[in-house]
N, C-alpha and C positions, 0 to 999 in steps of 0.2 A: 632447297630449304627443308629442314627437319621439322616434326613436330612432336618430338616425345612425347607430350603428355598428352598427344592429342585425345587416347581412350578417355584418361580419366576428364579433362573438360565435357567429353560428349557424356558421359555420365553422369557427372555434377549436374549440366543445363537439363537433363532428361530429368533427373532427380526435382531439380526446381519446377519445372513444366505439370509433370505430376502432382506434387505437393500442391501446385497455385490453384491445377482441374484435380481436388479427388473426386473419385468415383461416387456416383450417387447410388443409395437402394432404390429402386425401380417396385416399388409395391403394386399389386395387385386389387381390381376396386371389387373383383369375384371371390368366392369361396375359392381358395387353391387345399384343401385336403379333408377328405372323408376320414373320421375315426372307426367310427361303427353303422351298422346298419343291420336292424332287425326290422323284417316284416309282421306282420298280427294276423292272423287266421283270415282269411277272406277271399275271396271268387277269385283274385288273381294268382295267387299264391302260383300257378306254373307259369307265368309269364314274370316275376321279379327274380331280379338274378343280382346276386352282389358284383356284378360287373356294370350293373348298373347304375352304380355311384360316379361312374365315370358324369353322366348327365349331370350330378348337382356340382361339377366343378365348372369354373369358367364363367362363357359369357354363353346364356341358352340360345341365342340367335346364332349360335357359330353350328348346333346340332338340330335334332328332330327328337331326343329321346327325351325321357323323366324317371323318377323313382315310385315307385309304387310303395305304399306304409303300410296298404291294409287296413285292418278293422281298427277300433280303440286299443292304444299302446303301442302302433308298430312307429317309428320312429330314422333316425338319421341325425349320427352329430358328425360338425363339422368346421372346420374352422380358415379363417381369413390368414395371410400371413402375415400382418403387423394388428396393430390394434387397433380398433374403431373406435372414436370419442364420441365422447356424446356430448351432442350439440342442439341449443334451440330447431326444435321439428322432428322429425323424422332421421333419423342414422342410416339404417339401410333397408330394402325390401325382399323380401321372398316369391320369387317367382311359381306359378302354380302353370296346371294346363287352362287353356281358355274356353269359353263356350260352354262352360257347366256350370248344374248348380252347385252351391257353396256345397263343399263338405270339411268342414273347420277341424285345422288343426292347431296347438298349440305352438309357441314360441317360446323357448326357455335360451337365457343368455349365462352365457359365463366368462369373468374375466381371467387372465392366467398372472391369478396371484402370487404364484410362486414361479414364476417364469421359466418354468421348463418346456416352453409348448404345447402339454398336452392338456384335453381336459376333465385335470383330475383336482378340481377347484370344487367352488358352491354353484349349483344353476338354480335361477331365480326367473321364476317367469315372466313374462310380459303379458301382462292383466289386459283384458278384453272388456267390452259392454254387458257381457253375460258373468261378471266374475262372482256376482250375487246370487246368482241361481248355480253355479259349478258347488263341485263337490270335491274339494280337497282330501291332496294324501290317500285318493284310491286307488283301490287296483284290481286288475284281475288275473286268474290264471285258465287259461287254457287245457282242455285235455286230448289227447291227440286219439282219434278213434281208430279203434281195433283194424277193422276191417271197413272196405267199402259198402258195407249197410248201416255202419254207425254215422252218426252227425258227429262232431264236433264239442267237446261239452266244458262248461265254464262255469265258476263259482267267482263273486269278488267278495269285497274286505266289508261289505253290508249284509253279510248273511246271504244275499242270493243266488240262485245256482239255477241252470237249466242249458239247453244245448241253440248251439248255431243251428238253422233251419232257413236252406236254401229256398227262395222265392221262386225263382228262375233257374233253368241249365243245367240242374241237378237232381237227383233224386234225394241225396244225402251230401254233406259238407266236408266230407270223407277229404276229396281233395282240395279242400280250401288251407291245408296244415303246410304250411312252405317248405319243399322238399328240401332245404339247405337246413333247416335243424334238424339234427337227430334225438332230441331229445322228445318224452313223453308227454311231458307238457311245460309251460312258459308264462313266466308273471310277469305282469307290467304294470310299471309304478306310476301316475300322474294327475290331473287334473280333470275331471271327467265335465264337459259341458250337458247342458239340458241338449234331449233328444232336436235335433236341425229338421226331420222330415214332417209333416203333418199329410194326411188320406183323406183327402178332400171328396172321394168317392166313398166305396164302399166294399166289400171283400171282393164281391165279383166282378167290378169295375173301381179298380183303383188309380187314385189320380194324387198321384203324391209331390208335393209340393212343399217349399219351404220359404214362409213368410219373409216376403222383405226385409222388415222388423225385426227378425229376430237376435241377426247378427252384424252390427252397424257396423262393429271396427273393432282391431283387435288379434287379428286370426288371420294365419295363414289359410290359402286357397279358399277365399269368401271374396266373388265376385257381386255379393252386393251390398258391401262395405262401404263406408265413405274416404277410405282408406286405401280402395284399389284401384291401381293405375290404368287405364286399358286399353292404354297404347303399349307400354311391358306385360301387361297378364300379371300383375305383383302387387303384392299387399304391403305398407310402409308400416314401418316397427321405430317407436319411438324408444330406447332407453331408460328414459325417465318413470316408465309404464314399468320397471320392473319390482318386484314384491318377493317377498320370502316364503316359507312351506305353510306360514302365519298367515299369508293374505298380508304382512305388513310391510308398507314402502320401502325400498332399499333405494338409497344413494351409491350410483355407479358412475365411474367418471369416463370411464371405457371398458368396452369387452374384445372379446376373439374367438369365442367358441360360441355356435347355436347349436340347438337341439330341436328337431323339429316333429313332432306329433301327433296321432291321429286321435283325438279328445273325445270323440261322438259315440257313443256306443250303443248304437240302434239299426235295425234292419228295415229296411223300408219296403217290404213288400216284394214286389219282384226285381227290384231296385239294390236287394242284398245289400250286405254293411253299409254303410256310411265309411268310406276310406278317399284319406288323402292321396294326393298324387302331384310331386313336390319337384322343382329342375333348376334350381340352386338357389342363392342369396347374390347381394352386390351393395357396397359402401355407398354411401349417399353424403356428400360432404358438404359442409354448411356451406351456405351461399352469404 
């Protein structure tokens, strides 16, 4: 018995088969891609490496690393591969390291309003319990010193100026300038929070500390937030918390791009900067 047509039947039923299962997108509930990543002058500066980004993709329980940010300014954006909506509670969290004091960084979101993927949209922060005491649209710029006798020296957008001055490890902050810029010196634009450390001691015995109180919710790598999870080490980011370069509410229905930043810009002694230290994000879906 013949079956001429038999190719094209097994093609048709294959055709229908397909058409009845299409393929699904399979999204990702972790950060899947780093844009950029600039470090801020600080004690680690020979230990962060731009291969370090590898750490804030994924799911941080699958590695052991993290991102180092640095002093106030140094940063990492990145973005999810579909969109995250925003939903009553919490959207997604930022995982930080565990067991340390808070050192607060900020959370700016962006959606990809012009859907090209990348992002080159509006970033809108996500407003914290300190957003009354921050100081908007600052910034600073860095100078990179000469030689290993000099410090490190900075002016910002307040008229003040004076140098990094290592606590601990160093004689001068010579090396605290991240060998991956070649440039002289480096501004950074952002939202600046009131100083996180207080010296509960005194010059010659210092005991530096940072109130309970002072950072409730809000801020990435603030483990004592009412906001941090600590069984993931992560801090929840609600959406609806987002605000303009005004301080004033914005309505966002979703985003896909974070920014994530190191906001503190004080030295604590032999404690050196105040720098975040950051190992990805993760979609949080309404229940």
């Amino acid at each position: 018995m013949k079956f001429p047509n038999l190719t094209i039947l097994i093609s048709f039923c294959w055709l229908i088969s397909c058409n009845d299962n299409p393929p699904q997108n399979i999204h990702s509930e972790y950060i899947t891609q780093v844009f950029e990543y600039v470090y801020a002058p600080g004690q680690h500066a020979h230990l962060a490496s731009p291969d370090d980004t590898v750490y804030f993709k994924g799911n941080p329980a699958d590695h052991d690393g993290w991102v180092f940010l640095g002093g106030f300014g140094g940063y990492i954006i990145a973005g999810f591969d579909h969109n995250i909506q925003n939903h009553a509670g919490a959207d997604f969290e930022v995982f930080a390291l565990s067991g340390v004091s808070p050192e607060p960084a900020i959370v700016y979101v962006m959606a990809d309003e012009n859907n090209d993927g990348l992002p080159n949209d509006t970033w809108y922060e996500l407003k914290g319990n300190q957003i009354d005491n921050s100081k908007r649209n600052y910034w600073v710029c860095y100078y990179r010193s000469k030689n290993s006798a000099e410090n490190i020296r900075w002016r910002d957008s307040e008229g003040e100026s004076g140098e990094l001055l290592s606590g601990y490890g160093s004689p001068t902050t010579f090396s605290w300038w991240w060998q991956h810029s070649a440039a002289d010196s480096i501004t950074f634009f952002g939202t600046r929070l009131p100083d996180s450390y207080k010296n509960e001691g005194n010059d010659e015995s210092q005991h530096w500390v940072v109130p309970a109180d002072k950072f409730t919710w809000g801020y990435a790598k603030n483990n004592y937030g009412s906001d941090y999870n600590r069984e993931s080490h992560s801090n929840l980011f609600d959406i609806s918390n987002a605000i303009d370069s005004f301080g004033n509410p914005v309505e966002l229905t979703e985003i896909r791009f974070i920014k994530v930043q190191t906001a503190v810009f004080q030295q604590a002694g032999w404690l050196n900067e105040v720098s975040a230290e950051v190992r990805g994000a993760r979609e949080i879906k309404a229940r």
